[in-house]
C-alpha positions as CSV (number, residue, x, y, z in Angstrom):
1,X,5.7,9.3,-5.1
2,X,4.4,11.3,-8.6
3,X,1.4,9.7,-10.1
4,X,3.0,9.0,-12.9
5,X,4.9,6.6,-10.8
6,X,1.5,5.1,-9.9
7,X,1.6,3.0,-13.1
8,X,4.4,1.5,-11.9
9,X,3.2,-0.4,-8.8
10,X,2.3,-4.1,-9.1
11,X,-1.1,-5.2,-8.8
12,X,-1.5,-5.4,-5.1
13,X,0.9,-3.3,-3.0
14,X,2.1,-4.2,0.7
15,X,-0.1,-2.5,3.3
16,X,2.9,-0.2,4.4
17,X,3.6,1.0,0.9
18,X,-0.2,2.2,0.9
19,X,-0.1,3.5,4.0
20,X,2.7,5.9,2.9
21,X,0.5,6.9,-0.3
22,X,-2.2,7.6,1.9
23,X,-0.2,9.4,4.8
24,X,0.1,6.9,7.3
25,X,2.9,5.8,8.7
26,X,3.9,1.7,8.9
27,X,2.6,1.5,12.8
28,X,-0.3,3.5,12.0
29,X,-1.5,0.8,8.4
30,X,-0.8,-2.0,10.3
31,X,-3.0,-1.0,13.4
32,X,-5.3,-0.1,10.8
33,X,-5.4,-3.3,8.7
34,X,-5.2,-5.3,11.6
35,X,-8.3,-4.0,13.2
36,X,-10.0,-3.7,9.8
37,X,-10.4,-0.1,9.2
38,X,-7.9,0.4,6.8
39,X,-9.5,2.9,4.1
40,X,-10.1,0.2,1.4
41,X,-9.6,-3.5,1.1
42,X,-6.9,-5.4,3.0
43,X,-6.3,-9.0,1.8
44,X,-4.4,-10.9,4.2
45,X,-2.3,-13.8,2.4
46,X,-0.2,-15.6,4.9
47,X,1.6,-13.7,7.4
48,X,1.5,-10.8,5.0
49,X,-1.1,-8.0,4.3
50,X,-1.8,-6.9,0.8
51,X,-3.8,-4.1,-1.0
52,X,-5.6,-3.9,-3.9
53,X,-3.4,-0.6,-6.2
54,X,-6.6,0.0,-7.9
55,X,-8.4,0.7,-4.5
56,X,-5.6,2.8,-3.3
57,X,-5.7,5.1,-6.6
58,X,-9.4,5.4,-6.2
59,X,-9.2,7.0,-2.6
60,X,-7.0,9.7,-3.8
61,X,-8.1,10.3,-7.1
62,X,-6.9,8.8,-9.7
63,X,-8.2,6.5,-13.0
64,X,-6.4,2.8,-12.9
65,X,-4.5,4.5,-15.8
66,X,-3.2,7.5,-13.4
67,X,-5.2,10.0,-14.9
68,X,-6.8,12.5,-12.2
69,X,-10.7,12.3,-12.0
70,X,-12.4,15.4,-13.1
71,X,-14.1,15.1,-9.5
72,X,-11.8,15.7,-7.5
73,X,-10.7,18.6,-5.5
74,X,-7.1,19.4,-5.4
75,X,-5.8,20.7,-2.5
């Protein structure tokens, strides 16, 4: 995924779909989430567990409007 595609994800994403933004694989975010050490906030609705995008764009970077933080190494 670009990060101009990053403006395209809804609100919250599915816990896989941030896994796989931040590296990990679907095994790997669910053990994660489940044990509550997933890197930012997991909100569990039902059955189902959800992530904030906003949080997800923050750990690697980026402005809620996709642009890259002046801060942050690239590499």
């Amino acid at each position: 995924m670009r990060a101009t595609d990053l403006g395209d994800l809804p609100a919250v994403i599915d816990v896989v779909t941030a896994g796989r933004l931040l590296g990990f694989g679907r095994t790997k975010a669910y053990q994660l989430a489940k044990n509550g050490e997933f890197p930012c906030r997991v909100l569990r609705i039902g059955r189902s567990y959800l992530v904030p995008t906003r949080e997800v764009w923050a750990l690697l970077g980026y402005h809620h409007d996709g642009t890259r933080r002046p801060d942050t190494e690239e590499g």
